[in-house]
C-alpha positions in Angstrom: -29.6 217.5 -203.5 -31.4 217.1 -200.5 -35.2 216.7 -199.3 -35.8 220.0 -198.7 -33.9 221.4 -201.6 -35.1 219.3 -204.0 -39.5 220.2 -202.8 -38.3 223.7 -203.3 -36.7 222.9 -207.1 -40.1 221.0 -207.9 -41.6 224.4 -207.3 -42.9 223.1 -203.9 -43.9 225.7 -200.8 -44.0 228.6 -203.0 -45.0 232.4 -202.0 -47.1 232.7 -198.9 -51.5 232.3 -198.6 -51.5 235.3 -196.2 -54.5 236.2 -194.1 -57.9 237.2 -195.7 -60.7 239.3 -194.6 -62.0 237.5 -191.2 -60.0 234.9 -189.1 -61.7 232.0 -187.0 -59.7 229.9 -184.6 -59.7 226.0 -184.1 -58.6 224.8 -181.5 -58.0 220.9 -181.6 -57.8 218.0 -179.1 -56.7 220.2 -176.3 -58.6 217.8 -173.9 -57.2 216.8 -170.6 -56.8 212.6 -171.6 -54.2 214.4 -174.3 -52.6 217.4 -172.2 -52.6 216.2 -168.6 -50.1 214.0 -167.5 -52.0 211.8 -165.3 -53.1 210.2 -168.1 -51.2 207.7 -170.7 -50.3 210.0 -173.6 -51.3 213.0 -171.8 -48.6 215.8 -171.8 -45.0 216.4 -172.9 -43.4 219.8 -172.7 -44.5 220.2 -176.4 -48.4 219.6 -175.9 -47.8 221.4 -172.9 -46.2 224.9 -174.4 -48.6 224.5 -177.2 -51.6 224.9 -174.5 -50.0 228.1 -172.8 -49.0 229.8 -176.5 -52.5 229.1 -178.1 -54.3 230.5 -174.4 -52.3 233.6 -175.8 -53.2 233.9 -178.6 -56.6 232.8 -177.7 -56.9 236.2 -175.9 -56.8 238.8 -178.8 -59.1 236.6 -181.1 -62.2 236.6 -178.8 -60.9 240.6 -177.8 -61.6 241.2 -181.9 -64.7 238.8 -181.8 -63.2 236.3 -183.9 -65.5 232.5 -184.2 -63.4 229.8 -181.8 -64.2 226.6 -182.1 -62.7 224.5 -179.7 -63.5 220.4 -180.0 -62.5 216.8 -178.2 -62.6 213.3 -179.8 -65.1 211.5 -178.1 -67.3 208.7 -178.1 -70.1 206.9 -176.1 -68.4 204.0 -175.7 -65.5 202.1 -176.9 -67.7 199.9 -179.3 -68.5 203.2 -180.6 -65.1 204.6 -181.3 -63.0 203.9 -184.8 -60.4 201.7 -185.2 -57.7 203.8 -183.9 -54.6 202.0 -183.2 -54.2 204.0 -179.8 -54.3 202.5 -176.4 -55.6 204.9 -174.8 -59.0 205.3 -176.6 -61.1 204.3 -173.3 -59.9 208.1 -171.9 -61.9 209.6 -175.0 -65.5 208.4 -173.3 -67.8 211.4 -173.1 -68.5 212.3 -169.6 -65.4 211.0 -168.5 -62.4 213.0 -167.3 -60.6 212.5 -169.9 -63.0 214.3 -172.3 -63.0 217.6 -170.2 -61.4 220.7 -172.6 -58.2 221.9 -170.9 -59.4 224.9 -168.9 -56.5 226.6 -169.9 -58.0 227.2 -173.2 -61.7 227.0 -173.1 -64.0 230.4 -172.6 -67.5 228.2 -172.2 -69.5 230.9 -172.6 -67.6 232.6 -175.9 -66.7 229.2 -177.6 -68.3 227.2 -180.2 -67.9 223.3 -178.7 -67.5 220.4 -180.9 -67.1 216.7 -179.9 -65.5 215.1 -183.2 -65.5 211.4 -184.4 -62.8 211.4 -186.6 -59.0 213.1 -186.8 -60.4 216.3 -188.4 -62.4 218.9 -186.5 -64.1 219.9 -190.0 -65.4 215.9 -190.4 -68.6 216.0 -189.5 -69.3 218.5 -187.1 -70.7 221.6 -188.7 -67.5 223.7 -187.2 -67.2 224.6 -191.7 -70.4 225.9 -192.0 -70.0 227.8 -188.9 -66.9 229.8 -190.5 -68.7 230.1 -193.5 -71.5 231.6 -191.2 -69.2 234.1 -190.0 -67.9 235.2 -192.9 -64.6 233.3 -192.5 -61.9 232.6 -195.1 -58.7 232.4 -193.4 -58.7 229.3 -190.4 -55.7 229.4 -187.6 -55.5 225.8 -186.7 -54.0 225.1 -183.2 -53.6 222.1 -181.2 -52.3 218.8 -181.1 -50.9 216.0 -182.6 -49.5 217.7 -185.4 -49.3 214.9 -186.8 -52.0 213.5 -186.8 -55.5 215.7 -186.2 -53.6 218.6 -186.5 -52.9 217.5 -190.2 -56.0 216.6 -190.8 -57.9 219.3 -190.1 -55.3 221.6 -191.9 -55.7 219.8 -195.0 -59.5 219.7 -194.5 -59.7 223.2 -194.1 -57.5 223.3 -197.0 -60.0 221.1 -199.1 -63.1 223.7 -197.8 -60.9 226.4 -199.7 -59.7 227.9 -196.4 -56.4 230.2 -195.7 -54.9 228.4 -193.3 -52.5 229.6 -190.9 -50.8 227.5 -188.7 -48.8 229.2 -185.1 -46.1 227.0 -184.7 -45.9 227.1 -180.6 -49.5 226.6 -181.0 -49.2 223.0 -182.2 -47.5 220.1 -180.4 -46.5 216.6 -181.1 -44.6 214.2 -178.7 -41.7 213.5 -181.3 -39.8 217.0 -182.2 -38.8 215.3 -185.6 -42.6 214.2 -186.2 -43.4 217.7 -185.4 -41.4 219.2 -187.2 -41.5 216.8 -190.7 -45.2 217.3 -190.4 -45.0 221.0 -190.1 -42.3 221.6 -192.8 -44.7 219.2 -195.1 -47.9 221.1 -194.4 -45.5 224.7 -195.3 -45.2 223.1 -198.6 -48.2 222.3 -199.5 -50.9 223.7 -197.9 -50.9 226.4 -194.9 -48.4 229.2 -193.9 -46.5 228.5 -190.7 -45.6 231.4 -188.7 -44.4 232.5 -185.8 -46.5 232.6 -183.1 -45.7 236.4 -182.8 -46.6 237.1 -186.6 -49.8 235.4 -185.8 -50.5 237.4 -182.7 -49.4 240.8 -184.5 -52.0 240.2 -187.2 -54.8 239.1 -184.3 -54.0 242.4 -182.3 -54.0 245.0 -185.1 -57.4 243.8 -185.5 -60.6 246.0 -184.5 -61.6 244.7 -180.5 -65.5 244.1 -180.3 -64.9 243.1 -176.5 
């Protein structure tokens, strides 16, 4: 029996969470020290298609008035960052280029804008009373790494007693196999993963409010 086969026979990934009444949108670590290629781990085709598909989805949601919050990992200094064991931690200084969002995905003047500490973007940052707020009970989490803040703040939003959707074009990872171990994982235990055009289907039968 394999992996996968054997989840499924411990009763693992079963049914679907489906959407609830009211959707909000997180949109994680889609800053340019993690999406531009000018800088160390910036980019990859993944990261990069993720950007473009979540700007697409991105679209409908604040057409239907849905919350977005939208954060970066930053710090004030290196001294104050955690222990990552990531190189590239002196791109993640606030008010350094490397902490600008992607402007392919931030609407300044619709979204809510977080700077997070820590892998999750619920950790400490308000972004789940916001939701609550808005009358929100289903989260579509988009972004990158999926494996790492990506997972994080699925299964915090999971822990808040969120739906959680997860787009899968809307997620990247530099590894395909890291991507797509972390994905299948997440599936099982925590979130629906959907097509990107599921997702958007749901997002555009919804009422516009702009």
């Amino acid at each position: 029996m394999d992996m996968l086969s054997r989840y499924s026979a411990l009763g693992f990934g079963t049914g679907q969470i489906g959407f609830g009444a009211r959707c909000g949108v997180v949109v994680v670590d889609f800053q340019r020290s993690l999406t531009d290629p000018s800088f160390p781990i910036g980019g990859g085709p993944r990261i990069d298609a993720a950007v473009e598909a979540t700007a697409r989805l991105l679209a409908p949601a604040r057409a239907a008035g849905l919350p977005v919050a939208s954060c970066v990992t930053g710090y004030s200094s290196t001294r104050d960052a955690l222990r990552w064991k990531i190189a590239d931690v002196e791109n993640w200084i606030l008010g350094t280029p490397g902490c600008d969002f992607d402007p392919r995905i931030l609407d300044p003047n619709y979204d809510t804008q977080v700077i997070k500490r820590a892998p999750s973007i619920f950790f400490q940052t308000g972004v789940s009373s916001f939701f609550t707020q808005e009358g929100v009970d289903t989260v579509i989490v988009t972004g990158c790494a999926t494996s790492g803040c990506i997972r994080a703040s699925v299964i915090d939003a999971f822990s808040h007693g969120f739906r959680v959707i997860i787009p899968e074009e809307c997620v990247g990872d530099h590894d395909a196999q890291t991507h797509a171990a972390n994905l299948g994982d997440m599936g099982r235990r925590y979130a629906d993963v959907l097509p990107l055009a599921d997702v958007m289907a749901h997002v555009e039968g919804l009422p516009q409010t702009a």
